[in-house]
C-alpha positions in Angstrom: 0.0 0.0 0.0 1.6 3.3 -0.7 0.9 6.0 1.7 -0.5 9.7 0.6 1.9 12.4 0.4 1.6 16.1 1.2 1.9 17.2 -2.8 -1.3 15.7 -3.6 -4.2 16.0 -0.8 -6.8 18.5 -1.7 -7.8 21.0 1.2 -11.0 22.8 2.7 -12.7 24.2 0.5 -15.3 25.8 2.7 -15.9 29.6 3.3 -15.6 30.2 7.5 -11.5 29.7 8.0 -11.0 33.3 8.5 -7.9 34.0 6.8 -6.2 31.0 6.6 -2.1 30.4 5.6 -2.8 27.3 3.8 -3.5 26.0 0.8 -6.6 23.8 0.6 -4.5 20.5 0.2 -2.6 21.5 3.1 -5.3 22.0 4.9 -7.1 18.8 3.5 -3.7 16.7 4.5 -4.2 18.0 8.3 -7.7 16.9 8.3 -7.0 13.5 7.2 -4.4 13.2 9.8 -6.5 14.6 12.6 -4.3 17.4 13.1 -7.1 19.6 12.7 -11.2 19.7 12.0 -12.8 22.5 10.7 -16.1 24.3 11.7 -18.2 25.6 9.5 -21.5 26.3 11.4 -22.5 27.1 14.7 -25.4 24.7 14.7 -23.9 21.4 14.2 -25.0 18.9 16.6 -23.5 15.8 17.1 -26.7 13.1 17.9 -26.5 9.9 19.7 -25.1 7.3 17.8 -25.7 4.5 20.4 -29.1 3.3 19.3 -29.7 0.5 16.9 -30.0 1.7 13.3 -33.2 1.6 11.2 -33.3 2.5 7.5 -36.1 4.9 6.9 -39.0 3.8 5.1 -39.4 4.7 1.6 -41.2 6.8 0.3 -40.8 5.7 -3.9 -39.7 8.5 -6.6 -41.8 8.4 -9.5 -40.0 9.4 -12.2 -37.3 7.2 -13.8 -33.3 7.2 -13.0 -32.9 10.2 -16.1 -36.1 11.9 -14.8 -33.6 12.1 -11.3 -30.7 13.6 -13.2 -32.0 15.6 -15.1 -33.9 17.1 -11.7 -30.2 17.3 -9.9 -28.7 19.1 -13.0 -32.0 21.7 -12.5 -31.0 22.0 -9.2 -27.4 22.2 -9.7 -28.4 25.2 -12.6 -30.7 26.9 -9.6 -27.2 27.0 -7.5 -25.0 28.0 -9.9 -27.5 31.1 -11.2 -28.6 32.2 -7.9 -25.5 32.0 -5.7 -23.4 34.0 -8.0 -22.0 37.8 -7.4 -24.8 40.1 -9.9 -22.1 41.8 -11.4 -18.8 39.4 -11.1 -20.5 36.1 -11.7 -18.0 34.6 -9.7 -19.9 31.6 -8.1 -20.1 31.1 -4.0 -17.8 28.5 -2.7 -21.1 27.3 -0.7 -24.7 27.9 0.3 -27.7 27.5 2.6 -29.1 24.1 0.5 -32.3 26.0 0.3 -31.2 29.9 -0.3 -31.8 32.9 1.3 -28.2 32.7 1.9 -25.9 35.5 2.8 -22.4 33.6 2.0 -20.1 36.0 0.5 -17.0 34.2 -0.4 -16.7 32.7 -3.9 -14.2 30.5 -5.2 -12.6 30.4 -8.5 -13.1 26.3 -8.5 -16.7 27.0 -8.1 -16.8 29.6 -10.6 -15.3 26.9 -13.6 -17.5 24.8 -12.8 -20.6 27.4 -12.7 -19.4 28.2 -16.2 -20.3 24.5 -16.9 -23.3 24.3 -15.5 -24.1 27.9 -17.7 -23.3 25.7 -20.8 -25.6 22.7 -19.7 -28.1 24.8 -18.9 -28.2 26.5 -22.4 -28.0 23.4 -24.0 -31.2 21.8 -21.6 -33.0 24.9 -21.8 -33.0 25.0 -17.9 -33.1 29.3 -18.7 -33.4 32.0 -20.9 -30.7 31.7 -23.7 -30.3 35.3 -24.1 -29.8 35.7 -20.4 -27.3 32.6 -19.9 -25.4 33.8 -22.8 -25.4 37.5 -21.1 -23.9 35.8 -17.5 -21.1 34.0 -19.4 -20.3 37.0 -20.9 -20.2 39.2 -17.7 -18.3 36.2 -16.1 -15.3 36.7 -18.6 -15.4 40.2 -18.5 -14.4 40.2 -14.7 -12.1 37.7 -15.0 -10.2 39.4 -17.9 -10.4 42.7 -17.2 -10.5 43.3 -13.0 -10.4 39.9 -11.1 -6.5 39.9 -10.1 -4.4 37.1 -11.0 -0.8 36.6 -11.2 0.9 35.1 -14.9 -2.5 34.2 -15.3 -3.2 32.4 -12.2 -6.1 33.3 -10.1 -6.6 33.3 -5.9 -8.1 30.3 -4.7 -11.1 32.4 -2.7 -12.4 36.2 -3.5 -15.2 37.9 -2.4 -18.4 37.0 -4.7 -19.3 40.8 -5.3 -15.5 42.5 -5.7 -13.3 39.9 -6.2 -11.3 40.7 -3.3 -8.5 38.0 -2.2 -10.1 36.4 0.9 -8.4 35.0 4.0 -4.9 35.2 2.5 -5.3 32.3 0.4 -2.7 31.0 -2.3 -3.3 31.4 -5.9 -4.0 28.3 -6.9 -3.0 26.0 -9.9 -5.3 23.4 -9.8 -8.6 25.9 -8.8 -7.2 27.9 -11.9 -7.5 25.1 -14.2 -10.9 24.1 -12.7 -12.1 27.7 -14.2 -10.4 27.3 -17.2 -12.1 24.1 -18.0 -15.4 26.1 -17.5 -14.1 28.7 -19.5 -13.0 26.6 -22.8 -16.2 24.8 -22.4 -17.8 28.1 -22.6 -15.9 29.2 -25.7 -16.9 26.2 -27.4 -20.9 26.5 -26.3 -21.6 29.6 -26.8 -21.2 31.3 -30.4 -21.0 34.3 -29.5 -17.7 36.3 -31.0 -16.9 38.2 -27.4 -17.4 35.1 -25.5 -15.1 33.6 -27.5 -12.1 35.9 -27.6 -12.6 36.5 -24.0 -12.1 33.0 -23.1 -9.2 32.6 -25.3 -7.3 35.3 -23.8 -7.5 34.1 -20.4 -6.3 31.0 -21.3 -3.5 32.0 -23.1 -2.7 34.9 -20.2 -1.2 31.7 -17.8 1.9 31.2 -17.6 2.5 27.7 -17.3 6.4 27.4 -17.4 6.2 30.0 -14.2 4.4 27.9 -12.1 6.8 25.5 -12.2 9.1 27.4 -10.8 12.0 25.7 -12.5 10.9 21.9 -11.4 9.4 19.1 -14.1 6.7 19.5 -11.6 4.0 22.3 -10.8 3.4 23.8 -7.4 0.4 23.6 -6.3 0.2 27.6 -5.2 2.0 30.6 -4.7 2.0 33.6 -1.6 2.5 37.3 -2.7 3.7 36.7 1.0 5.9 34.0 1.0 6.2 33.1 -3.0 6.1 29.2 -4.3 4.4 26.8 -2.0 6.6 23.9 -1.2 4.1 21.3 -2.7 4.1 19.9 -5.7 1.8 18.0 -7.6 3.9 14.7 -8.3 1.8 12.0 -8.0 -1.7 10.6 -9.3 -4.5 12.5 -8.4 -7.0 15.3 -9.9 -3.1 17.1 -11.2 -4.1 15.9 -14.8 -6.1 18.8 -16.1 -3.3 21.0 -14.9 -0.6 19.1 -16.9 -2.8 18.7 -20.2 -3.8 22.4 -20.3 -0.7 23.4 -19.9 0.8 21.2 -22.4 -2.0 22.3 -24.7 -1.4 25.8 -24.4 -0.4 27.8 -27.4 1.4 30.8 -25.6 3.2 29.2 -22.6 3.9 25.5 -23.1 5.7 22.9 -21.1 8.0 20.6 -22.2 5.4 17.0 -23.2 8.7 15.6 -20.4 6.0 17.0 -17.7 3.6 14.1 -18.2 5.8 12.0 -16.7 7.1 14.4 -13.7 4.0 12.5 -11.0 4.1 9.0 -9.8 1.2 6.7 -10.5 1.1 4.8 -7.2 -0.8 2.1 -7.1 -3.6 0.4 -4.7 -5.0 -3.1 -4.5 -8.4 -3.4 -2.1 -9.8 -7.1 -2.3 -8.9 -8.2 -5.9 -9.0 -4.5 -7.5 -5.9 -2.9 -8.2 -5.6 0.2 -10.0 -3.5 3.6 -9.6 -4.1 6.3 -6.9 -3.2 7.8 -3.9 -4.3 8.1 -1.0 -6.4 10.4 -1.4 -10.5 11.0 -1.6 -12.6 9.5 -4.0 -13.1 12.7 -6.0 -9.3 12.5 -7.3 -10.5 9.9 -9.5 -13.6 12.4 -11.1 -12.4 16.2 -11.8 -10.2 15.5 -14.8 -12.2 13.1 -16.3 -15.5 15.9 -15.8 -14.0 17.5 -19.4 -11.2 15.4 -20.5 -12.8 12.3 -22.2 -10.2 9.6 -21.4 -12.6 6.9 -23.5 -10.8 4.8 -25.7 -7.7 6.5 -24.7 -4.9 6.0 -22.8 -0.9 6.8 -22.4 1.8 5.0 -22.0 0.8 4.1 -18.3 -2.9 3.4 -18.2 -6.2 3.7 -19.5 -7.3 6.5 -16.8 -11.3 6.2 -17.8 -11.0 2.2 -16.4 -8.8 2.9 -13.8 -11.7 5.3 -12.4 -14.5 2.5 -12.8 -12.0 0.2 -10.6 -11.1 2.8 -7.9 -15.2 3.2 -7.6 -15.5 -0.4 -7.6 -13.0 -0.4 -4.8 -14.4 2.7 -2.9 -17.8 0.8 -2.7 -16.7 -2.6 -1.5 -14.5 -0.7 0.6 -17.3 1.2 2.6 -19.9 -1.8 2.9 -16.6 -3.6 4.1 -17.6 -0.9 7.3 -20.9 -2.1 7.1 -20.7 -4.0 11.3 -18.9 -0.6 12.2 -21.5 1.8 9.9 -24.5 -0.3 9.5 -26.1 2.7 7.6 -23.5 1.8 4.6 -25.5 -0.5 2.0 -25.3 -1.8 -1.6 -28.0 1.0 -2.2 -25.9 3.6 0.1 -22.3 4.0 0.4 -19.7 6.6 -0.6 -17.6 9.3 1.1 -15.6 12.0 -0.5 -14.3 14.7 1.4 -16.7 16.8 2.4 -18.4 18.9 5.4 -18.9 16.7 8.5 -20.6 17.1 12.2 -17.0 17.9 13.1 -15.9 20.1 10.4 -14.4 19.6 7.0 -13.1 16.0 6.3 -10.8 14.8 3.8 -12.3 11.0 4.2 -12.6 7.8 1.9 -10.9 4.9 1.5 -9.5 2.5 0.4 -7.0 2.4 2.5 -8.9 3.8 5.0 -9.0 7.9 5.6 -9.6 10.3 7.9 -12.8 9.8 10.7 -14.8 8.3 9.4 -18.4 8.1 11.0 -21.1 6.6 8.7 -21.6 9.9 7.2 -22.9 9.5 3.2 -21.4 12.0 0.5 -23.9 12.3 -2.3 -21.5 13.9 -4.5 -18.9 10.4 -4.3 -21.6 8.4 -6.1 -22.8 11.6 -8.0 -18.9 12.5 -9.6 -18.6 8.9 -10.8 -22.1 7.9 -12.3 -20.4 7.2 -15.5 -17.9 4.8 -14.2 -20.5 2.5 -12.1 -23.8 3.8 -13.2 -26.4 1.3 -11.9 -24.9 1.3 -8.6 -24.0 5.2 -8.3 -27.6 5.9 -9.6 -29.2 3.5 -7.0 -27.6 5.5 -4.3 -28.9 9.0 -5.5 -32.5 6.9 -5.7 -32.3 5.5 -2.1 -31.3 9.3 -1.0 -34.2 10.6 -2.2 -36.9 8.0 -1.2 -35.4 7.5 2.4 -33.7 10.7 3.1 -35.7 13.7 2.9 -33.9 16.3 4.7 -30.9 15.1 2.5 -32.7 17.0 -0.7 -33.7 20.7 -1.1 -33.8 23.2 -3.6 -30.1 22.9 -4.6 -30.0 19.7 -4.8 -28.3 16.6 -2.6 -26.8 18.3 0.6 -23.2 18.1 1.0 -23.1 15.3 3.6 -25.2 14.0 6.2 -25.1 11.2 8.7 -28.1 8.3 8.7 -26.8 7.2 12.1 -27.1 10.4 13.8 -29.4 12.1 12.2 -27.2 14.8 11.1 -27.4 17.0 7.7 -25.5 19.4 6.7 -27.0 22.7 6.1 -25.2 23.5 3.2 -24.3 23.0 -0.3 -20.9 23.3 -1.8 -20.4 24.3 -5.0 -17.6 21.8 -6.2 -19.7 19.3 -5.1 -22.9 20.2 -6.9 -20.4 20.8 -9.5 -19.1 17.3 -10.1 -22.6 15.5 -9.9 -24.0 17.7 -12.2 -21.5 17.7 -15.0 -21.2 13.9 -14.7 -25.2 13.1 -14.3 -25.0 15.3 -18.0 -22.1 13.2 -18.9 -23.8 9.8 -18.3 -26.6 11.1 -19.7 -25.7 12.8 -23.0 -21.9 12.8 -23.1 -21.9 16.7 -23.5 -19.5 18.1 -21.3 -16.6 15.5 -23.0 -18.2 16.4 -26.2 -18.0 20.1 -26.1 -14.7 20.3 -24.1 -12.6 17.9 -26.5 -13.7 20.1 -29.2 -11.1 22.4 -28.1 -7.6 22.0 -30.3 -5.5 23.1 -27.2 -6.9 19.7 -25.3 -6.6 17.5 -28.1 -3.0 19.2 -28.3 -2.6 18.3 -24.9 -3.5 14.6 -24.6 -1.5 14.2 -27.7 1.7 15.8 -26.4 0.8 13.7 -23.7 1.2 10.7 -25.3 -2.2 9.2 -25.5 -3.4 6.7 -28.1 -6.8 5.3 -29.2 -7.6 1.6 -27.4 -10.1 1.0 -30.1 -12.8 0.1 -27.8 -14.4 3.9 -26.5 -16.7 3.0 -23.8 -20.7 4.2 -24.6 -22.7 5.6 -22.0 -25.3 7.9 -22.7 -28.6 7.2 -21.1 -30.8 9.7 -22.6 -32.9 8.7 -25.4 
């Protein structure tokens, strides 16, 4: 078993550590190694967990597994419109589940993936097209011309309404290429000629080779106060989209040599082996939300099956805890990090990480419904027939606990992120389809070495 390093762990992404000096794997890392837990509302309660469990009776959902979907993605479009700065349309890093929320930090990870959701939503008709198309526009606007950045790079938080650095965060390399996924699925969505040019030039505004800061490997942040961050990202994990749009990029490109600057660790968890750290489940969904792997692979693996085994292996894993969590289920398991009664968690497994309590994480099933559909799908079923309070009007809260009663009150916006570009995914393939059509991704997976399988794996469940 190889053990996690410090490099790859993804940190807090939640909006109440006032002016924090980390970086949100940092802060991730200490939370998986009980260094610290993190508050993030004053009325979390921590139940009774001593009596027997029951499972809730269910009450059935009607409609059929797409008539689900395509109610989260609604709900995930009702997030990403409402919770959004009016004049910034930087996206809130989280939110009351049912609004009326007075949140005001953003984040730019939100933000890419709000630009996402803008493009579903145009294509679904979930709004007004000449509205949508209005929001992208002011979106890109603010992030050309007055969000601040450095070489292109962008903080990791700002305040929703001005764009102000919050908490002295880091800017960020892998929340930078989060929004710049958004943004070149944008580009490619929305004919319009100033959405377009506006998207191009903030892409070609990063400075890739900078970030490096003379490694084969990219840091994962950088101070105006202290300059690089001493982690890097150098082994398997999310770091993919970073590497491939930088060696995509047209202005600032990295020698193809960086592909192979990360380890590719490896796990094995009852039979399954297959490459990752040790790290949360959602490692093994963020790339693979716009980069269609299908049918592909480098020199290494086939990244697309190596995500249907680590889900595989994330499920048996958590009803292996089924004696210790008898709440966990073939119709309900999965934990990603997430908000917890404690605080922010970086939890999962396999191996086994962080404390864990029988808490669900919709999104863990929801970011990988294309890999394991049947079962991912059954668990967003079984959440809405047994677990009322875990639904509201943005959706699937972030995390509750069947064994305590406890649900969170919140959303986060990474985390309706991920289920909604993937239900779309599984459902129509459009995010991979709209994405790929950019040249400077096809540049990068090339540079990068990758080669057709022959066999592309089909998916889409919408007829």
């Amino acid at each position: 078993m190889v053990s996690s390093e410090a490099e790859c762990t993804i940190g807090y992404t939640g909006s109440v550590l006032d002016k924090s000096q980390y970086s949100r794997r940092d802060l991730l890392r200490k939370a998986a190694l009980g260094m610290i837990a993190v508050p993030f509302a004053p009325l979390l309660v921590r139940a009774n967990r001593s009596r027997a469990f029951v499972e809730p009776a269910r009450i059935p959902y009607k409609g059929s597994d797409d008539a689900l979907l395509d109610e989260i993605e609604r709900a995930a479009f009702d997030f990403f419109w409402s919770e959004a700065g009016s004049t910034t349309g930087l996206v809130k890093d989280r939110a009351l589940l049912n609004g009326n929320d007075t949140h005001s930090v953003a984040s730019i990870a939100a933000t890419g993936f709000g630009l996402t959701g803008l493009s579903i939503g145009d294509a679904r008709g979930y709004g007004k097209p000449a509205d949508i198309l209005e929001r992208a526009r002011r979106t890109l606007r603010f992030l050309w011309k007055e969000l601040p950045n450095e070489h292109g790079f962008f903080y990791h938080f700002i305040d929703a309404n001005t764009g102000e650095r919050q908490w002295k965060c880091e800017i960020s390399s892998i929340d930078t290429s989060l929004l710049l996924c958004g943004i070149l699925t944008a580009r490619q969505q929305f004919a319009d000629p100033e959405v377009q040019d506006l998207a191009t030039k903030i892409y070609e505004r990063v400075d890739w080779v900078w970030m490096l800061n003379g490694s084969s490997a990219f840091s994962m942040g950088w101070h105006p106060e202290s300059g690089f961050l001493e982690s890097r990202w150098v082994h398997y994990c999310e770091l993919m989209m970073i590497y491939l749009l930088a060696l995509g990029s047209p202005t600032h490109p990295v020698p193809a040599e960086t592909w192979k600057a990360w380890s590719r660790p490896t796990v094995k968890f009852r039979r399954i082996e297959y490459i990752s750290g040790n790290d949360p489940l959602f490692t093994h969904q963020y790339s693979q939300a716009w980069f269609d792997f299908r049918g592909q692979r480098d020199e290494y693996a086939d990244y697309f099956e190596n995500s249907v085994k680590a889900t595989k292996a994330h499920k048996q894993f958590c009803l292996s805890l089924h004696e210790e969590f008898p709440d966990y289920s073939d119709h309900l398991w999965g934990v990603s990090a997430s908000d917890s009664a404690a605080g922010y968690q970086a939890w999962g497994g396999p191996p086994r990480l962080g404390k864990l309590d029988g808490s669900i994480v919709p999104c863990a099933a929801g970011g990988s419904l294309p890999f394991l559909y049947p079962d991912c799908v059954q668990v967003l079923r079984t959440i809405r027939e047994r677990y009322r309070k875990a639904w509201g009007r943005y959706g699937y809260v972030d995390a509750f606990n069947p064994l305590t009663d406890w649900y969170n009150p919140d959303v986060i916006g990474i985390d309706v992120g991920i289920t909604m570009l993937m239900a779309e995914n599984q459902r129509s393939g459009f995010i991979w389809k709209t994405f790929m059509k950019n040249k400077e991704a096809q540049a990068g997976m090339e540079r990068a070495g990758f080669k057709s399988t022959g066999v592309k794996t089909q998916l889409y469940t919408d007829h």
